[in-house]
Backbone bond lengths (Angstrom), bond angles and torsions (degrees), N, CA, C in turn:
res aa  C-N    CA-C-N  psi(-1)  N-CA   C-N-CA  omega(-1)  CA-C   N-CA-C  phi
1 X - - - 1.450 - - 1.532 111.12 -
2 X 0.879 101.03 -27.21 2.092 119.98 -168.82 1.346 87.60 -55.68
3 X 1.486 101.23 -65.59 1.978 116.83 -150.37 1.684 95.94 -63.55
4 X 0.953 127.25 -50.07 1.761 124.56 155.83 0.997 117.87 -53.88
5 X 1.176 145.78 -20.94 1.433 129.49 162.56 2.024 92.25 -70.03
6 X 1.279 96.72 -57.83 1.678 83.88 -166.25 1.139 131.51 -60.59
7 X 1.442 111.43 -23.63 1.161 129.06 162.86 1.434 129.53 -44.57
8 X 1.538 101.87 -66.27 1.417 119.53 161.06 1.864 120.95 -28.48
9 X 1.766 86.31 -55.52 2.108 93.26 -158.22 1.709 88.00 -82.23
10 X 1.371 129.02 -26.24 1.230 102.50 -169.95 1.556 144.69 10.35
11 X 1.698 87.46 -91.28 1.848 84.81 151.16 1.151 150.11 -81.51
12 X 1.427 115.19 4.05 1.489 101.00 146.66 1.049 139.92 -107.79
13 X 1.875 104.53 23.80 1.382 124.71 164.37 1.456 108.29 -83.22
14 X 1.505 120.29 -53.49 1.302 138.98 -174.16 1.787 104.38 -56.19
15 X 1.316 121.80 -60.82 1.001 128.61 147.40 1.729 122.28 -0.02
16 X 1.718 95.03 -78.39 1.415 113.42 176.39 1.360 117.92 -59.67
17 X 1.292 112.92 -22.18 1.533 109.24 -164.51 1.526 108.06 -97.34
18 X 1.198 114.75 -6.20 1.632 137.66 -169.35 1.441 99.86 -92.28
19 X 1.552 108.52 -59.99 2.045 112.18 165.11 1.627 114.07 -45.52
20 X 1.328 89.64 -32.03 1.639 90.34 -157.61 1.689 102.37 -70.85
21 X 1.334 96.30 -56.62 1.485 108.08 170.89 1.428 133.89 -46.31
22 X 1.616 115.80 -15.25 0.881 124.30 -165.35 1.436 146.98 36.99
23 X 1.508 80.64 42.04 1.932 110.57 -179.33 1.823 90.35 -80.68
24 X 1.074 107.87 141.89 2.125 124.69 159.72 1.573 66.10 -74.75
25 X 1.784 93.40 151.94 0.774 143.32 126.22 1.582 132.26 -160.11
26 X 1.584 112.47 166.18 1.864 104.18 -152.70 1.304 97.33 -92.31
27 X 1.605 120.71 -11.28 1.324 128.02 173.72 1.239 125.55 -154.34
28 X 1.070 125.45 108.42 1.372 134.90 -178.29 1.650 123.19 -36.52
29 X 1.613 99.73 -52.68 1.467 123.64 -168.37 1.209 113.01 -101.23
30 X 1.479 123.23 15.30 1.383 144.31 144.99 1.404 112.63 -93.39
31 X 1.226 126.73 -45.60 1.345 121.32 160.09 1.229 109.03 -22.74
32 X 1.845 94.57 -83.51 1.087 150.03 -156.74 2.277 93.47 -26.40
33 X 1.485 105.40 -62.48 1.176 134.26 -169.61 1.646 104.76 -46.84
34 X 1.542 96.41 -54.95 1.413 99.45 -174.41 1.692 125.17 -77.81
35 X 1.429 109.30 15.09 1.225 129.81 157.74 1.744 113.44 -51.39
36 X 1.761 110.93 121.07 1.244 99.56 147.39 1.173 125.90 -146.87
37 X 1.211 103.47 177.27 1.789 122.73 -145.62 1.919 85.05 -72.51
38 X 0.944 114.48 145.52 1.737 126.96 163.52 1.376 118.95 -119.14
39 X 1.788 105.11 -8.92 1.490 92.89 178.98 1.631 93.13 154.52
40 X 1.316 103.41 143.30 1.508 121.76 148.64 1.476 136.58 -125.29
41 X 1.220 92.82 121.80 1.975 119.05 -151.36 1.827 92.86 -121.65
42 X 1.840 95.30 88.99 1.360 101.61 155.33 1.858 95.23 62.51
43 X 1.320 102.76 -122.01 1.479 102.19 -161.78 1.497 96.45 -123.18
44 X 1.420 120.74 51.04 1.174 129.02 173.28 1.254 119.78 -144.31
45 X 1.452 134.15 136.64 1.479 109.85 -175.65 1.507 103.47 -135.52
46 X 1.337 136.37 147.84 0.623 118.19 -98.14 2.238 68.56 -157.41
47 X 1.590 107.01 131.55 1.236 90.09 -168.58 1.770 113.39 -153.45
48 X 1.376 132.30 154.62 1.434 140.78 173.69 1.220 117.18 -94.60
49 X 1.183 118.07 150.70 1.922 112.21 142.41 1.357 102.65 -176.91
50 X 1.388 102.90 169.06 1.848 107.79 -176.03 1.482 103.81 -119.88
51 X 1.575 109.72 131.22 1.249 112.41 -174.47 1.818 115.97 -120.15
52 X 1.013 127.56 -156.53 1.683 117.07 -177.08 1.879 97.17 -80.26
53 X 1.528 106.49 -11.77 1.479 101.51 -166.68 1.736 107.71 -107.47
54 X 1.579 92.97 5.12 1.580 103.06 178.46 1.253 110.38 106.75
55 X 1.644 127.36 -167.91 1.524 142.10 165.66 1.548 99.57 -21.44
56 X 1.383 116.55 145.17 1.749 115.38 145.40 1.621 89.21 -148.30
57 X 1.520 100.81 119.97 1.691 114.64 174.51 1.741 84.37 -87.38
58 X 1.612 102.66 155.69 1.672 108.31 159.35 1.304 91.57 -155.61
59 X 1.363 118.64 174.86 1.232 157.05 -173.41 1.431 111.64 -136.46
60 X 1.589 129.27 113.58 1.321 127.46 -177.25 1.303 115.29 -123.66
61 X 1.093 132.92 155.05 1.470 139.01 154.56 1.612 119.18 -156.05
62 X 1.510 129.71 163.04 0.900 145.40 -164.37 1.394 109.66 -121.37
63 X 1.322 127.11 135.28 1.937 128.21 169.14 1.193 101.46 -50.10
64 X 1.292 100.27 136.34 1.591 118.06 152.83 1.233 121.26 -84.64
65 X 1.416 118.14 -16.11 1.878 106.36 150.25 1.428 89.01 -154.04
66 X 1.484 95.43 148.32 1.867 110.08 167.49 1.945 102.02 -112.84
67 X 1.074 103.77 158.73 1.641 124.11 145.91 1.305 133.53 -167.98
68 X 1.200 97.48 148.82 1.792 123.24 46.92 1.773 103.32 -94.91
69 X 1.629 102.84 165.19 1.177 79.58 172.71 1.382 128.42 -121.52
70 X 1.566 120.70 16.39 1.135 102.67 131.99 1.774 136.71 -144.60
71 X 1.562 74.59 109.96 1.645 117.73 160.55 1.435 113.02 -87.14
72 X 1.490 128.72 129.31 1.728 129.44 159.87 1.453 102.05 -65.24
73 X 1.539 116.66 100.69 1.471 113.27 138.07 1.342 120.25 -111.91
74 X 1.581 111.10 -179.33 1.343 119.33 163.08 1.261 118.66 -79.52
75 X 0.938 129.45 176.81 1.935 129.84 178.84 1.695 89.98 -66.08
76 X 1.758 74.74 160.49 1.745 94.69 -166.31 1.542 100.60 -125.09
77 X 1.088 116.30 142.91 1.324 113.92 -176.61 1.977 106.08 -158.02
78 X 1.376 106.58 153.11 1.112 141.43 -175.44 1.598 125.55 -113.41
79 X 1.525 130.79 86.69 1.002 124.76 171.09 1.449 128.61 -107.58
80 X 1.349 113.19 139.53 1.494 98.72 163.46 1.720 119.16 -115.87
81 X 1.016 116.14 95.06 2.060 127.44 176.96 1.247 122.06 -61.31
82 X 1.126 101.70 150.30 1.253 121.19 173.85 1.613 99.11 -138.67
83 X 1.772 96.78 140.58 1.724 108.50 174.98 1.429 94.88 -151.09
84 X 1.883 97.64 99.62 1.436 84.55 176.76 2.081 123.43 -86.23
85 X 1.281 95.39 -1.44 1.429 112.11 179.35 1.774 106.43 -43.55
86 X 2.107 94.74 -38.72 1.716 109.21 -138.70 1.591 73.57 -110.58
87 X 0.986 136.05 -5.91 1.698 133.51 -162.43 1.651 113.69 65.85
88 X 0.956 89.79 51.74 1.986 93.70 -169.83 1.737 85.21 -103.52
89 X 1.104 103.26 151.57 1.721 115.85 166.25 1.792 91.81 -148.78
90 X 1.305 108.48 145.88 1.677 108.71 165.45 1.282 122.41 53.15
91 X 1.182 149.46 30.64 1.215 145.44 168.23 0.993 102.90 -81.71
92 X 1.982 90.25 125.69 1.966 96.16 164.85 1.199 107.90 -106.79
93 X 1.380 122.22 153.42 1.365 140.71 165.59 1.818 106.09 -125.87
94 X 1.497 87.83 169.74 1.399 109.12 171.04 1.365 132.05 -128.64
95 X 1.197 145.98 114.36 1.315 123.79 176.48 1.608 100.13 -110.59
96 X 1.262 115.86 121.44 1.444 134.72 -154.90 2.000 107.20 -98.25
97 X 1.431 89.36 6.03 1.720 81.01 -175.99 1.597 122.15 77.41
98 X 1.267 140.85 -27.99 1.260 134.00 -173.11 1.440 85.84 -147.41
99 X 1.570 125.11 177.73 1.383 148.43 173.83 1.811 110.05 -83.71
100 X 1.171 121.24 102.81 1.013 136.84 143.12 1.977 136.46 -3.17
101 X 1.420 115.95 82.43 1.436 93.15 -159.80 1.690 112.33 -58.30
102 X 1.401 100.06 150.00 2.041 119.96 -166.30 1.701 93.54 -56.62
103 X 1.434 95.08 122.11 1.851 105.15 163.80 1.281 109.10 41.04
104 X 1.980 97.10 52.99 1.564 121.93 118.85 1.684 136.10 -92.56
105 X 0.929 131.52 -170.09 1.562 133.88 175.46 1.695 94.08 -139.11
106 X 1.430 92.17 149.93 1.586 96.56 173.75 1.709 109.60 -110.23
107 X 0.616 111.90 -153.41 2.200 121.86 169.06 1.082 111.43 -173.18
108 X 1.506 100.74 145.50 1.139 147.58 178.59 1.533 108.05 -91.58
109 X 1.670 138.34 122.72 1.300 111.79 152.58 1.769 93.75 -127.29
110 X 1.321 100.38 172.88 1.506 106.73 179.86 1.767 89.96 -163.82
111 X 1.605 88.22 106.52 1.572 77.80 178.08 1.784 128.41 69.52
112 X 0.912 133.73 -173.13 1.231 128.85 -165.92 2.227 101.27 -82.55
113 X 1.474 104.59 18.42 1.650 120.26 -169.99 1.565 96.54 -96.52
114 X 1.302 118.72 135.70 1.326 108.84 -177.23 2.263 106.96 -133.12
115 X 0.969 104.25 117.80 1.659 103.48 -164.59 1.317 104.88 -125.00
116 X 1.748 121.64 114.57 1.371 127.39 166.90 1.339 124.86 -83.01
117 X 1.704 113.34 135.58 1.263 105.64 -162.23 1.725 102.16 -134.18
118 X 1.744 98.86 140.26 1.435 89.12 -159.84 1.815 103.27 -94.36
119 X 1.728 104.94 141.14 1.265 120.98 -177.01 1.745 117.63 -68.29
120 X 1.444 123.17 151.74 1.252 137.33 142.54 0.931 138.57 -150.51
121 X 1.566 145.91 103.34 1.278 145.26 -166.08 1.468 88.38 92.50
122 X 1.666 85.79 -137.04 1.623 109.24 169.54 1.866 103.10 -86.54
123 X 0.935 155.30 44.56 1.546 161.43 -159.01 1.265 110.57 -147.52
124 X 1.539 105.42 130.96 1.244 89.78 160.00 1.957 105.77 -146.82
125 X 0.959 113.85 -169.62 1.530 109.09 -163.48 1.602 125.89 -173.70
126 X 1.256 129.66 145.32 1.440 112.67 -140.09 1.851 94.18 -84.34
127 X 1.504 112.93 126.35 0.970 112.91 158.95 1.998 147.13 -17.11
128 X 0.946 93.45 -45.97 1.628 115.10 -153.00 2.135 85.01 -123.06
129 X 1.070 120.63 87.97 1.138 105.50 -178.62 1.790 106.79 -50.83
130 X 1.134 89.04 -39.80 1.925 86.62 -168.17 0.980 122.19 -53.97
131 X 1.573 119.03 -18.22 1.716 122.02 169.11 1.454 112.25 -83.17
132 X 1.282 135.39 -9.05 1.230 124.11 175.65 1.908 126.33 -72.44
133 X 1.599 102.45 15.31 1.655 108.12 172.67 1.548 84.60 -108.91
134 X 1.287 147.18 5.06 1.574 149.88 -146.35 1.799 83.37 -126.76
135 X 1.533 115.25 -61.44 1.416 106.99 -150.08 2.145 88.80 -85.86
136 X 1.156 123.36 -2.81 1.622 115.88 171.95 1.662 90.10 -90.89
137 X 0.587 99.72 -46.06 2.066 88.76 -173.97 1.290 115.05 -48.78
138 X 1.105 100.64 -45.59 1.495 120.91 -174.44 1.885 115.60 -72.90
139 X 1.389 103.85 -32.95 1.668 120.90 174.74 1.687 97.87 -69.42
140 X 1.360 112.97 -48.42 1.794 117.17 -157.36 1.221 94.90 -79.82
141 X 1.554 137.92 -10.45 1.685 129.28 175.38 1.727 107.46 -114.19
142 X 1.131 97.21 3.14 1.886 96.33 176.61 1.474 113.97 -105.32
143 X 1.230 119.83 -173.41 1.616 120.25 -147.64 1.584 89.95 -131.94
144 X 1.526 121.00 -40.24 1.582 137.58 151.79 1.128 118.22 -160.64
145 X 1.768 100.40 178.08 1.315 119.65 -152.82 1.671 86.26 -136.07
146 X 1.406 99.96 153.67 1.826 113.89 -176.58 1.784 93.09 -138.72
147 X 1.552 95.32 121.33 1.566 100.29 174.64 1.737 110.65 -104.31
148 X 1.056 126.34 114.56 1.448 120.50 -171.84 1.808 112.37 -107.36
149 X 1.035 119.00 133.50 1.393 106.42 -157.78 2.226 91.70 -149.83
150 X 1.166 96.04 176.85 1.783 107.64 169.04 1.479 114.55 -146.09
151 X 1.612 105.36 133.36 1.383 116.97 176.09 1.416 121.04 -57.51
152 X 1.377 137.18 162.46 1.014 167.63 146.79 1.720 91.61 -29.65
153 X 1.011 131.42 -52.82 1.401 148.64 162.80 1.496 126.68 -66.83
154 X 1.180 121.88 -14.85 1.122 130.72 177.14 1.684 130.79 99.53
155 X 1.359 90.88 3.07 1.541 114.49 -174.91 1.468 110.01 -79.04
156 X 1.653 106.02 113.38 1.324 92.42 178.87 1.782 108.46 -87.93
157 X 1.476 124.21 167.98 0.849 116.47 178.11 1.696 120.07 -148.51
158 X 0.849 146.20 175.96 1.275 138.89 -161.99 1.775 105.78 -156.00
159 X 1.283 102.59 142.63 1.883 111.05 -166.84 1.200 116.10 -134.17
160 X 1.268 143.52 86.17 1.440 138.65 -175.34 1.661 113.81 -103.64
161 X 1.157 74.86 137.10 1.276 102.62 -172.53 1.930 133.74 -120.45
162 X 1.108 107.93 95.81 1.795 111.19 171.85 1.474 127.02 -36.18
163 X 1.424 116.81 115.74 1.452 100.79 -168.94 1.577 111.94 -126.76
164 X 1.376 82.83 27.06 2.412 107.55 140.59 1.554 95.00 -43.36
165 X 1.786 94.03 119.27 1.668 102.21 166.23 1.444 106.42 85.40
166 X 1.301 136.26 -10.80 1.374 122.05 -174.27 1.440 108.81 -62.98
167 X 1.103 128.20 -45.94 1.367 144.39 -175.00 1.875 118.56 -50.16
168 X 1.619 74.29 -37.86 1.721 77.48 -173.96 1.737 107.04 -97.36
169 X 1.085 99.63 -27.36 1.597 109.74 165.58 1.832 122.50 -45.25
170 X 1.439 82.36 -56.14 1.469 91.61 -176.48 1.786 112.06 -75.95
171 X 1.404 110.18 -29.46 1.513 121.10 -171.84 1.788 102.78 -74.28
172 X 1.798 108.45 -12.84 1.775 107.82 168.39 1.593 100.49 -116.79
173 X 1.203 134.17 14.17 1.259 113.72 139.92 1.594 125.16 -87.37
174 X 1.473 115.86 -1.95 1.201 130.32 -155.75 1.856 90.97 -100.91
175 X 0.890 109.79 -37.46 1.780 139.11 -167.10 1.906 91.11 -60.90
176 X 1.425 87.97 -67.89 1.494 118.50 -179.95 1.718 109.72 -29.36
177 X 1.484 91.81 -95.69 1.420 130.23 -169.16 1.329 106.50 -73.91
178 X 1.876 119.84 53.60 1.728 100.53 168.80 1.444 142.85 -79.91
């Protein structure tokens, strides 16, 4: 079911991860296209593409339950990038499905590990760059991760997520993207 979900959002994951990154590009869903699959690891999948800024390896996944649950969002997704063009290794982001209320923080927990991450739009991203080799260490030895965040509206909401496969996900974007 996973690999169809990923299958499916591709491009408007690939898409997202291209905004996020803040690579130009003249088309998203041309990017988007030339995305490919490297693998599916458990509940992680695991992915390529070439952009104006070069390679971007990622690692994606989706919650296995949000709440409340029902709230209208957009798909929710979880990446962690790599751009070795830009010297990026491991960057996580979030795209949380709805817009983010202005100058909040969201969280991260994994385990008794707790990581604030600062919001924009629908985005969000780990605060403190220097903890983000802290919050992958911490993802590749945990079982899950709970992202807790608040709407634009005031809705708080909460995102959990399985992190079956992170390890191997990240160990073929790493493969990938040297």
């Amino acid at each position: 079911m996973m690999h169809k979900i990923f299958t499916l959002s591709l491009m408007v994951a690939m898409s997202a991860i291209l905004a996020m990154g803040g690579m130009a590009a003249t088309s998203g869903a041309a990017n988007a296209q030339s995305a490919t699959p490297l693998g599916q690891f458990k509940d992680w999948g695991a992915y390529v593409a070439e952009s104006g800024g070069g390679k971007v390896c990622y690692a994606l996944s989706q919650p296995k339950s949000t709440t409340p649950a029902n709230v209208n969002r957009d798909p929710v997704y979880l990446f962690v990038t790599s751009r070795p063009g830009q010297g990026v290794k491991n960057e996580i982001s979030v795209i949380t499905g709805y817009p983010y209320k202005p100058d909040t923080r969201a969280s991260v927990e994994v385990g008794s590990d707790t990581f604030e991450l600062f919001t924009k739009d629908d985005g969000a991203w780990v605060e403190n760059a220097a903890e983000e080799a802290n919050l992958v260490a911490a993802m590749r030895r945990g079982a899950t991760m709970v992202i807790k965040g608040t709407s634009a509206r005031g809705t708080s909401t909460v995102d959990n997520y399985s992190l079956s496969g992170i390890s191997a996900a990240l160990d073929r974007i790493a493969q990938e993207c040297k």
